[in-house]
Structure formats: C-alpha cells, structure tokens
N, C-alpha and C positions, 0 to 999 in steps of 0.2 A: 509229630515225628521230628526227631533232630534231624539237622544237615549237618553234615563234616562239612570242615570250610579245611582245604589244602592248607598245611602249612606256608607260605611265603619263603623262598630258598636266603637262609643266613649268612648274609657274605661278612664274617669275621670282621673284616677291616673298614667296616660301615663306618666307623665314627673315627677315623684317621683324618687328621687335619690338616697336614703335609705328606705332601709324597716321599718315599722313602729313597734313601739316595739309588739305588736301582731305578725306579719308577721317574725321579728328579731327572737323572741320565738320560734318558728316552724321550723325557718329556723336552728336553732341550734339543735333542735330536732334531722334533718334531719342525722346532722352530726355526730351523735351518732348512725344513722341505716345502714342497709348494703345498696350498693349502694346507700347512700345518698337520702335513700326516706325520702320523705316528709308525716310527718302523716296524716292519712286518716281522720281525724276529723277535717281538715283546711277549713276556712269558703269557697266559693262559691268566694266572690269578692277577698278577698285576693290570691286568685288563679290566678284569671285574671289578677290581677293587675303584681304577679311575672311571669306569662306567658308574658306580655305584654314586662313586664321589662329583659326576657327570664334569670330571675335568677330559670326558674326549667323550664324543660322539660317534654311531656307527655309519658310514655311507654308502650307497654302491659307486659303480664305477662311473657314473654317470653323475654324482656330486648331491645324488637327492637322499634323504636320511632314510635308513634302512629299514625302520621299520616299517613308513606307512608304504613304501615300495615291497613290501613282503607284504603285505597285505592286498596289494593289488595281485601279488602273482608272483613275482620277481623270486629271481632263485640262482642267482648270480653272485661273482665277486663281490667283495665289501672288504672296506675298509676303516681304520679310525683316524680320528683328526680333532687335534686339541682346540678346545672350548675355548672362550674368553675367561671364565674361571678356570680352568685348569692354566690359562697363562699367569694368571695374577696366583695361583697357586704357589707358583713358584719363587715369590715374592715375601719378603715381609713388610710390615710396616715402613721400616725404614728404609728398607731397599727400594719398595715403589714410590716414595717421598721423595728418595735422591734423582733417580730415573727421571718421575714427575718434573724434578727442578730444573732441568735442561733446558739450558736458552734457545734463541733460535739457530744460534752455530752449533748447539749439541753439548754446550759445558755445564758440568753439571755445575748449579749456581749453591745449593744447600749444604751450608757444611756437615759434613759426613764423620760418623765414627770411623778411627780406623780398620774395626773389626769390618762394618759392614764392605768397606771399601774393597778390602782383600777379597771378599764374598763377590761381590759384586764382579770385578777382576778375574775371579778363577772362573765364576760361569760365563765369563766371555761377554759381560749385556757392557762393562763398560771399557774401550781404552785411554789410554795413557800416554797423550803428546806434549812434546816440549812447547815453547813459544812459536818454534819454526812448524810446529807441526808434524814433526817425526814421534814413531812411535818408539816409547822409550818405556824400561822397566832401570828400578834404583836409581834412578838422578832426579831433577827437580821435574817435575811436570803437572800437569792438568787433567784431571780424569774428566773426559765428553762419552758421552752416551755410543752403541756402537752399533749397529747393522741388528745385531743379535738383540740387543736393550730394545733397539727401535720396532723389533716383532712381540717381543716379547709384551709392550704396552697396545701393539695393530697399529705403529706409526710404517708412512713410507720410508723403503729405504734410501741410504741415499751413497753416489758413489766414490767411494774408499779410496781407487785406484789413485796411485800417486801423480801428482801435477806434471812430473819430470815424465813418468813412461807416455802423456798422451802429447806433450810437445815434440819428444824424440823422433815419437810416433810421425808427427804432422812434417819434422824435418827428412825424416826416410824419405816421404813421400817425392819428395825435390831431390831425391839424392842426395841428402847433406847429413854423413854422418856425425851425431852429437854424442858427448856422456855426458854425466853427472861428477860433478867435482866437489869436495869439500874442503872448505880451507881450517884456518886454525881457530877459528872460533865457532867450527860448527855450521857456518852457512853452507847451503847447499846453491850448486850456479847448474844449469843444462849448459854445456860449452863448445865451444868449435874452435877448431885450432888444424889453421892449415897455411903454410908458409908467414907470410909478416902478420894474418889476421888473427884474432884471439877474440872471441863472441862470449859473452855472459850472459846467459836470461834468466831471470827469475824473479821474484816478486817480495817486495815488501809487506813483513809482517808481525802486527804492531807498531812498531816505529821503524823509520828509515836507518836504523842502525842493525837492524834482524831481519834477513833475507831468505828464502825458501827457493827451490825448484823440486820438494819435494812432498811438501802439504799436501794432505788428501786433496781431488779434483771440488770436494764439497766445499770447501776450506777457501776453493779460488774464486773471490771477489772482488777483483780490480785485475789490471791488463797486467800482462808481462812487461818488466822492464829489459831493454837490454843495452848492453852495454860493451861498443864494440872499439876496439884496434887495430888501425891499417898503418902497420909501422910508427911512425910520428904522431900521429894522425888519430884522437879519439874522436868517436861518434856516440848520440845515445838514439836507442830504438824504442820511444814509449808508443801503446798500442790506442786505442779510445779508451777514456774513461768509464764507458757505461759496458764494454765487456765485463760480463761475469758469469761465462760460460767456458770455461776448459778447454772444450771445444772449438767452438766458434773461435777465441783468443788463439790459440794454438796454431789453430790453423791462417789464422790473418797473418799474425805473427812469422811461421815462416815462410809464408811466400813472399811477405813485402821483405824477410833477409832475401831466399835467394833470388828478388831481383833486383839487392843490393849486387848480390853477387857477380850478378855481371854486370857491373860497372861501380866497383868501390870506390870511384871518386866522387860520385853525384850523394847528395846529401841524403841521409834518410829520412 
C-alpha cells in the first residue's frame, strides 16, 4: 500500500538572500527594541518569509521559544525577535568588515568605499563626528560605529548623551546655572558667567589646541579642564587624572567650583 506523504507548505521567498527593503525596515526596527523584537504590525508573509530564512524567531511572553512551549500546552501571546543571522542579514560583506573594524573608541579603522559608507550612514549603524566629537553631516569628520551598528553586531551599548548636558546637569544640582558656548573655531566650553567671574569647562581632545564640552559621555576620557576668571585674576580647575567617568568627573568637578564659589579668593 502507498502512503501520501502531505505536501510541505511552499513559502515562495525560500531562497531570498536579503531581506527586501520592507522586511530590511522592520528588521532595523527590531534593533532599536528590547530583546530585539520585531514590531507587531509586520505583515503576515513577510514573517514567513524571515521565519523561513530563520532571520527571527517565535517566543512567548515569558522569553522561551514557541514552539517547545506549545508543546507543553501553552496557548498564549507570542512574539518574534531577530536571530543573530537575521542581524548579520542585514549586512554585506563590507558593511560587516567596516563595523568589524572599529577601534576601542568606536572609529571605524578600515578604509571604506564611499558607496558603502553612505549605506552604512542612512541605516543609522554608523555616525559622523568631527575631532571635537560633534555630530556632523557634509564637513570633515570621522565615521565611529553607533548604538544601532553596536546591536546590530550584539556589542554593548554605550552612552551617546553629550558630555555638556551631564556636567550642566551636575552644576544644577548646586544651583549654578551653566550653557554651552561655541567660539569661532568651533570649540565648545559649559560656562558660567556671573558678575566679574567667567568659568570654562571642557576637555581636550586630541591635542591641546581642540577643546569639547560636547563629545558623547563615551568619548570622555580624562577630567575636565576648567578655566576660570575672577576679574584680574585667572585660575585653572584641573580634575584627577584617572577620572574617565562623565559622571563621577562631573560631578567632582562641580562641587569643588561651587565651593570655590564661596570663596573666590582661596586657590582652586
């Protein structure tokens, strides 16, 4: 006697190599949510298609894979969430080459075709800072790996937040209102300016002639410099050497100002 053996259901898009820029879309989504979920509004086929290509996986809500949980019983939510190939999916050869090349400050070290760089640039994996560490589009800069680049490979992230907003931050806490100042060659200072005093903090980078207070928090690896005016009268405010923490600096930083503060004749 024959057996029929079922057909196997044909999913068309079996031998797709690349996700189509719809699927590419979502799949970048992914990589911006926790556990690399894949948004819940992804079409029906395009599902199939990266299950097929197993660039996502199904889970339930509880983080354990769907199917041996439907097998015990389970008859609950689920979800999908991008694979380690489905990240590299999204990648070409030379895209993951440049990614890959990334020093320990996140510069990409491998010289790059322009075409890919552009590629690289509009999916958001790499940005674009000058010397001082601002982020810049059309002038001279440096492509470093970005938050997004850094999921996209399963590296940690690390944080973006500019150096200026978390000293501001640490000066609030004293009551000492600061901004951000930029002068004519581009340097950025956090400042204070109240009757004869005039305060500059920020940090050298690369040479002592390129100054920042506004390089990503990642970027800050040596203390704040500061650099202060009591009428006649300069002072400078350097922090320890072995701070390279944003934080921590930030916060030493303005408390030993404001208890210059009361008493700006005593030395810093």
């Amino acid at each position: 006697m024959t057996t029929a053996t079922p057909a196997r259901r044909t999913v068309t898009a079996a031998a797709v190599k690349t996700p189509t820029p719809y699927q590419r879309k979502k799949m970048i989504e992914a990589l911006g949510a926790d556990h690399y979920q894949l948004p819940g509004d992804t079409d029906g086929r395009s599902l199939d298609v990266m299950l097929d290509q197993r660039w996502i996986l199904e889970y339930t809500s509880r983080g354990s894979l769907a199917g041996s949980a439907r097998a015990a019983g389970y008859d609950g939510f689920t979800h999908f969430r991008l694979t380690r190939k489905g990240r590299l999916a999204l990648l070409t050869p030379s895209k993951l080459a440049a990614l890959e090349s990334a020093d320990q400050y996140g510069r990409l070290t491998k010289p790059i075709a322009w075409p890919t760089q552009q590629s690289l640039d509009a999916d958001g994996f790499i940005v674009n800072l000058t010397e001082r560490g601002q982020v810049v589009t059309g002038q001279e800069h440096h492509p470093y790996i970005s938050n997004l680049g850094r999921r996209v490979l399963g590296l940690a992230p690390v944080d973006e937040t500019p150096a200026s907003d978390v000293l501001i931050a640490a000066f609030a806490e004293w009551g000492i209102t600061t901004t951000v100042e930029t002068d004519e060659d581009g340097d950025t200072a956090v400042v204070y300016r109240k009757g004869p005093i005039v305060a500059a903090f920020y940090r050298c980078i690369g040479d002592d002639w390129c100054h920042s207070a506004t390089h990503p928090a990642w970027m800050h690896d040596s203390s704040w410099y500061g650099a202060v005016a009591y009428g006649m009268d300069q002072q400078e405010m350097c922090g320890p050497e072995d701070f390279g923490d944003v934080n921590a600096d930030s916060t030493a930083t303005a408390e030993a100002f404001a208890e210059w503060l009361t008493s700006p004749n005593a030395e810093i």
